[in-house]
Each structure stands twice: as structure tokens, then as C-alpha cells.
C-alpha positions in Angstrom: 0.0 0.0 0.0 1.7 3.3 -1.2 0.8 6.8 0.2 1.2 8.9 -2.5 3.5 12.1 -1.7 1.7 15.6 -0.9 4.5 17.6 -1.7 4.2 20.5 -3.8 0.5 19.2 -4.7 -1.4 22.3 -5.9 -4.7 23.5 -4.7 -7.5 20.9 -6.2 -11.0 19.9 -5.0 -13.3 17.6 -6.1 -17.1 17.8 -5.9 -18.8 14.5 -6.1 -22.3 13.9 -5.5 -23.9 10.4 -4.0 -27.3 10.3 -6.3 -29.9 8.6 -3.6 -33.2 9.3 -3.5 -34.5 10.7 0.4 -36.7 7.6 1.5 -33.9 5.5 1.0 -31.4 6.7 3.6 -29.8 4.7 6.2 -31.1 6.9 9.0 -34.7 6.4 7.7 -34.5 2.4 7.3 -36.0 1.5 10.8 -39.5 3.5 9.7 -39.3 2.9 5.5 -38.8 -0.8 4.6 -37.5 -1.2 0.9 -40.3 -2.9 -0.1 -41.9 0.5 -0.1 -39.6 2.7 -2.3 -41.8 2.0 -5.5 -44.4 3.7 -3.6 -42.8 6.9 -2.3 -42.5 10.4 -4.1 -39.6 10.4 -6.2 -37.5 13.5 -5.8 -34.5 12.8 -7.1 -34.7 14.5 -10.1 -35.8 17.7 -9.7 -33.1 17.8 -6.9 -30.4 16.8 -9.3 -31.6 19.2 -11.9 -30.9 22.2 -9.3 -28.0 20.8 -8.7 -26.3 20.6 -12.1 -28.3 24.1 -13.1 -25.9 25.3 -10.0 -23.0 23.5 -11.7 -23.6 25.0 -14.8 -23.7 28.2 -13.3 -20.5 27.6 -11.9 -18.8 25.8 -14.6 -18.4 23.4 -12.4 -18.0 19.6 -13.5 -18.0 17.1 -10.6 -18.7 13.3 -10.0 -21.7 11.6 -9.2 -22.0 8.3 -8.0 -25.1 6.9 -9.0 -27.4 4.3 -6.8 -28.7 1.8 -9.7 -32.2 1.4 -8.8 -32.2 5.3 -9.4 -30.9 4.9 -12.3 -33.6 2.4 -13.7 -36.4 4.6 -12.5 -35.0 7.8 -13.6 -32.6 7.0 -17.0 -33.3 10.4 -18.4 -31.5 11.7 -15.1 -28.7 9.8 -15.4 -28.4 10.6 -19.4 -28.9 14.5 -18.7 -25.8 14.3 -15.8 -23.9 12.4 -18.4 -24.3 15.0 -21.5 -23.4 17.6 -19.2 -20.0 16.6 -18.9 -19.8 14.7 -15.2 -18.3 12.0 -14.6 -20.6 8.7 -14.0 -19.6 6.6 -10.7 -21.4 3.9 -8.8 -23.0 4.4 -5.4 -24.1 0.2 -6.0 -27.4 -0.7 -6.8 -30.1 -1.2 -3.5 -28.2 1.0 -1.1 -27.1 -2.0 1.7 -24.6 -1.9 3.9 -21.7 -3.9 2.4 -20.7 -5.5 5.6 -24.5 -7.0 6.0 -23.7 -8.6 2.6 -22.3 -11.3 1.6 -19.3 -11.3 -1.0 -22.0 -12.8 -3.6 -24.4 -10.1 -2.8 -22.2 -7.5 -2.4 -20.7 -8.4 -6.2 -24.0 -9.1 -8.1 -24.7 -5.4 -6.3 -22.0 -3.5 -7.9 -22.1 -5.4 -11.2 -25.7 -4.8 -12.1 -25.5 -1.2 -10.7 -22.1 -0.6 -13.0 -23.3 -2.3 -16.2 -26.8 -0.3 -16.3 -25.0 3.1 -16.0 -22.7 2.6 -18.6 -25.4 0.9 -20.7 -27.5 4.0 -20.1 -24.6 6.8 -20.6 -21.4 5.1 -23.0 -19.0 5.9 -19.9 -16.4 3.6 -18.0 -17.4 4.0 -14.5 -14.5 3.8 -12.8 -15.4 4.8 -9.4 -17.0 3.9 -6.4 -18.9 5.0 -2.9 -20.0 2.6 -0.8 -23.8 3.7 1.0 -22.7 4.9 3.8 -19.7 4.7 3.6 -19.9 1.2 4.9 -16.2 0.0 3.0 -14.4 -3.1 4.1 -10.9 -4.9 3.1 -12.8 -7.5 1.2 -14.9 -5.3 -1.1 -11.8 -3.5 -2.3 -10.8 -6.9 -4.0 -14.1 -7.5 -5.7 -14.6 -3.6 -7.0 -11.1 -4.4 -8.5 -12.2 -8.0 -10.1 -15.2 -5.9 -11.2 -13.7 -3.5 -13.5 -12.9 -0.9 -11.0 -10.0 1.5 -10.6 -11.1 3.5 -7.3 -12.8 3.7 -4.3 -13.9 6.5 -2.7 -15.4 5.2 0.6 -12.8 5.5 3.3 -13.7 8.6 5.9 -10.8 8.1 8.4 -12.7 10.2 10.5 -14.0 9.6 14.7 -15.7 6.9 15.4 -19.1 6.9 13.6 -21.7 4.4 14.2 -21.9 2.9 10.2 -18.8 3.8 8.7 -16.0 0.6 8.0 -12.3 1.2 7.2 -9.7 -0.3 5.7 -6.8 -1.2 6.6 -3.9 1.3 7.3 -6.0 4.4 6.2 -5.3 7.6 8.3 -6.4 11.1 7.7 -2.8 11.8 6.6 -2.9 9.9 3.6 -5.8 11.4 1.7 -4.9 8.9 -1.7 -3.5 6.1 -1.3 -2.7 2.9 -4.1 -4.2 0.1 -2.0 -3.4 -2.6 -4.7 -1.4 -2.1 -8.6 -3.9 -0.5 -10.5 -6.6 0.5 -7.4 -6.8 3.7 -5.9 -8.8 4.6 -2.4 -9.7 8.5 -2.6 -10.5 9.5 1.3 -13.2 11.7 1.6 -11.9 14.9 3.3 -10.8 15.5 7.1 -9.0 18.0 9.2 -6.2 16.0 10.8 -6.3 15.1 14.2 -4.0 12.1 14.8 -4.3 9.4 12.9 -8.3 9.9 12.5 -9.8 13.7 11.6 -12.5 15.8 12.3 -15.3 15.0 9.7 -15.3 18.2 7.1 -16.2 16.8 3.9 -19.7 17.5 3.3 -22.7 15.6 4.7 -24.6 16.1 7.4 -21.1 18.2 8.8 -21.7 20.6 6.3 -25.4 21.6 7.6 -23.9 21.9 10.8 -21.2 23.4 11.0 -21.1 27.3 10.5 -20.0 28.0 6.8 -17.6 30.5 7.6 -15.8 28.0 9.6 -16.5 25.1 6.9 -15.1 27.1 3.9 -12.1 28.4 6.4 -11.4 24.3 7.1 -11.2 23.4 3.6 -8.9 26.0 2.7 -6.6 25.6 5.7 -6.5 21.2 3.9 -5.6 22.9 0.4 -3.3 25.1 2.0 -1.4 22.1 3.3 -0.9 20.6 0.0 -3.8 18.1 0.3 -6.6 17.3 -2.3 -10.1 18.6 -1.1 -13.1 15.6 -1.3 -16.3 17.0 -0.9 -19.7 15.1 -1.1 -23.2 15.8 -0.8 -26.8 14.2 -1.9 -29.6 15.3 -3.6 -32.5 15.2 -0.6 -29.8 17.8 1.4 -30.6 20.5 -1.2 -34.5 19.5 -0.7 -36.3 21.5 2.6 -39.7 20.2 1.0 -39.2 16.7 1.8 -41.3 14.6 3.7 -41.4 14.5 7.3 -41.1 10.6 8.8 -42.5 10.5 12.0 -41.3 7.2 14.7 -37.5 8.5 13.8 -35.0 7.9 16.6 -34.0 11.5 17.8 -30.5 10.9 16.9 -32.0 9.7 13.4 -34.1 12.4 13.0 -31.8 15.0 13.8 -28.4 13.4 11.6 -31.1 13.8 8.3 -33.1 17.0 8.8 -30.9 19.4 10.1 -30.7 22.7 8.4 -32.1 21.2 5.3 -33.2 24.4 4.8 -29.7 26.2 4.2 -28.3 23.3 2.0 -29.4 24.5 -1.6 -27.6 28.4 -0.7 -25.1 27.1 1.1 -24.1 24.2 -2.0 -24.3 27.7 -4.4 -21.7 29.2 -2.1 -19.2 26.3 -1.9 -19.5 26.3 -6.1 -18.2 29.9 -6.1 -16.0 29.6 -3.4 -13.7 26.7 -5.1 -12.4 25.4 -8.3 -13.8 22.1 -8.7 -12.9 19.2 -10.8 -13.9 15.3 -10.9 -12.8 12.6 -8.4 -11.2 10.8 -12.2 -9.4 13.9 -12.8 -8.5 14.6 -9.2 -6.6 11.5 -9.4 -4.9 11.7 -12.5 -3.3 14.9 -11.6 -2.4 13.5 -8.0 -0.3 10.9 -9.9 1.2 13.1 -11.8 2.2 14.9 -9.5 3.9 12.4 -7.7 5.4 10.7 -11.2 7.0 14.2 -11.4 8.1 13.8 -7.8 9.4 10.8 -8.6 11.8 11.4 -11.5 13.3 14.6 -9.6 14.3 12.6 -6.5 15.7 9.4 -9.0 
């Protein structure tokens, strides 16, 4: 496992964007069984559709990681991301937990989630996010046996109730080659030891003041580290609906300040340059590839 050098690395950020819909969220899975999805209001798009009109705004291109059942109830979606020039990565198909699956599961998942996008848009999809952020050691050898060439679930952050981990991630190594030819983007952190304080988008990005957000992801580009934001489409949606039987803890983690999200995503366009999680990574290895040959 090699930690690719972040010497030198110039200032670089990349948006990505977990395409779920907001009844299928982990924090609403003890009230909304899955059984019922077909039957909720779909939202999805018209969240998505604010978001890229924001993008465009912006001339911002980003990554979004696509959940497959999405993406057979909403293909036009999915196209309409595509021909606007973002990159197409796989959030998996039904939104489980990897660790409640088993390695069969868990591949038939990714497979049918990653053959339907690029079916429905002509792009390798490259990338993945587990929901949740639920990675493990084992999955990262099936994504690669898959057709894979990153991950994008590690969030070496405090302990959180539903995240995994892998193996040797810290909050100091933001990229790292886990195995020839794979690639684990972190999503971002402020470091605090070997784990970080949470600052790369979520439910940390409706709480946390936005002065003080913007001022933590400069202070991470301003130590020569790549910036990972994410963000889903139901956080930019205050109209939702409201499920009542929610844990407090539950209900608090997905409705908080749901109301600032669209305004405060506008800001964090303007505030940045943004590229893709692909691109991101191509010029990280550069980077170091140019490292590399000066210190030979």
C-alpha cells in the first residue's frame, strides 16, 4: 500500500455527488422498509436538476456516484448528468450496507448497478462510494475484479456508528494505491492524529457554521492536500417529507438545516475550483510521477 506524496501538490477539490433518493437513507430504514420505495414520491430528479443548473452556473463539473435502482427509475437523469459533462460513478445498486452482505451479494450489487449506467450513458465508470460509507478490506478486491480503478469510501474520520475502514487508512494519507492499478480517494478530514475531524460534506456541512467550513477546507488545500467533498440530492430539498417514529438521533443526523443546503451548496461552487474525483486522481499521480523522477 503506497501513500502517494503531498508535496508541492497544488490547490485541487473535487465535488462529487452520492445520487440517492431521500426515503432511501440509512437513518430512515428503521420507519421505510425497501419494499416501499416503489411507492414513495420520487425527488430525485428535480433535486439533481438544481443541482447541475448550480453547476452550470459555476462551470463546475464534478462526480456523481449513481445508486442503480435510481438509475432504472429515472434513466433520463442519469443521461442528462452524463451530456453535461460529469463524470458517472457507482454508489451500488439497493443501497445496503456492504458488511451486512455477503461477497456474492455484495458483487451481483456492484455489477448490475455498474453495467446499467454505462449501458445508459457510453462511460467507463471507474469509481465507487459505498452507501454509507460502509467499506471493508474485502470489497476493495471485488470492485477491482469488477472493472474498478477507485474507491472513494474511506472517511478516516471519529468513530461513527456505520462507517467501516480499511486497513492502514489515516487522515494523513488522503490517496493512497491500495493494490497495482486500485486507488482509495478519502473523503476529506481535518487531521487530528491518525483519524480527523469530519469536514467533507454531509450532514457536517449543515452543521457546522459555513464560515468556519469554507475556512477548514482551505486551511486542507493550503497544506498541499486534495479537497473531497460530497453531498446528496435530498440535502438541497427543505420540501421533503417529514417521517415520523424516527430515533431523535435519526431524525436530527437527516433533517438538520435542510433548509440552508441549496444556498449554502451555491456558495461552496463559487468559493472553489472544482474538478472530478477521475481527474482529481490523474493529476495527484502526476504529481507524484514528477516527484518521482526529480528525486531518482
Amino acid at each position: 500500500m503506497t501513500d502517494i506524496s503531498t508535496d508541492k501538490f497544488p490547490n485541487a477539490a473535487a465535488m462529487s455527488v452520492d445520487v440517492e433518493d431521500w426515503f432511501q437513507v440509512e437513518n430512515l430504514k428503521t420507519v421505510i422498509n425497501e419494499d416501499t420505495w416503489d411507492k414513495r414520491e420520487l425527488r430525485v430528479e428535480r433535486n439533481v436538476d438544481f443541482m447541475l443548473q448550480a453547476m452550470a452556473d459555476c462551470n463546475v463539473t464534478g462526480t456523481f456516484f449513481i445508486l442503480g435502482w435510481v438509475a432504472e427509475k429515472a434513466p433520463s437523469l442519469i443521461k442528462r448528468i452524463a451530456d453535461a459533462g460529469h463524470e458517472i460513478a457507482s454508489h451500488g445498486y439497493g443501497h445496503d450496507l456492504i458488511y451486512n452482505l455477503s461477497h456474492d451479494q455484495f458483487r451481483a450489487d456492484v455489477e448490475r448497478a455498474r453495467k446499467y449506467a454505462e449501458d445508459l450513458t457510453g462511460q467507463q465508470v471507474r469509481g465507487y462510494r459505498a452507501p454509507s460509507f460502509s467499506i471493508t478490506d474485502w470489497a476493495i478486491d471485488i470492485l477491482q475484479e469488477t472493472g474498478f480503478e477507485y474507491d472513494s469510501s474511506s472517511f478516516p474520520t471519529v468513530a461513527h456508528d456505520r462507517y467501516g475502514k480499511l486497513t492502514g487508512m489515516d487522515a494523513g494519507q488522503p490517496i493512497v494505491d491500495l493494490r497495482p492499478g486500485f486507488t482509495e480517494l478519502c473523503v476529506s478530514c481535518l487531521k487530528l492524529g491518525k483519524r480527523g475531524l469530519p469536514w467533507g460534506g454531509g450532514g457536517y456541512f449543515r452543521i457546522i457554521p459555513y464560515p468556519i467550513f469554507k475556512r477548514g477546507v482551505r486551511r486542507i488545500l493550503n497544506a498541499g492536500q486534495p479537497y473531497v467533498f460530497y453531498i446528496h440530492p435530498w440535502e438541497v430539498d427543505a420540501g421533503q417529507p417529514r417521517i415520523k417514529g424516527l430515533k431523535r438521533t435519526h431524525r436530527f443526523r437527516h433533517y438538520v438545516n435542510l433548509s440552508r443546503g441549496r444556498g449554502r451548496f451555491a456558495r461552496l461552487l463559487r468559493d472553489f475550483e472544482w474538478t472530478t474525483m477521475s481527474d482529481l486522481l490523474a493529476l495527484w499521480k502526476a504529481q507524484n510521477s514528477a516527484s518521482e523522477a526529480v528525486t531518482a
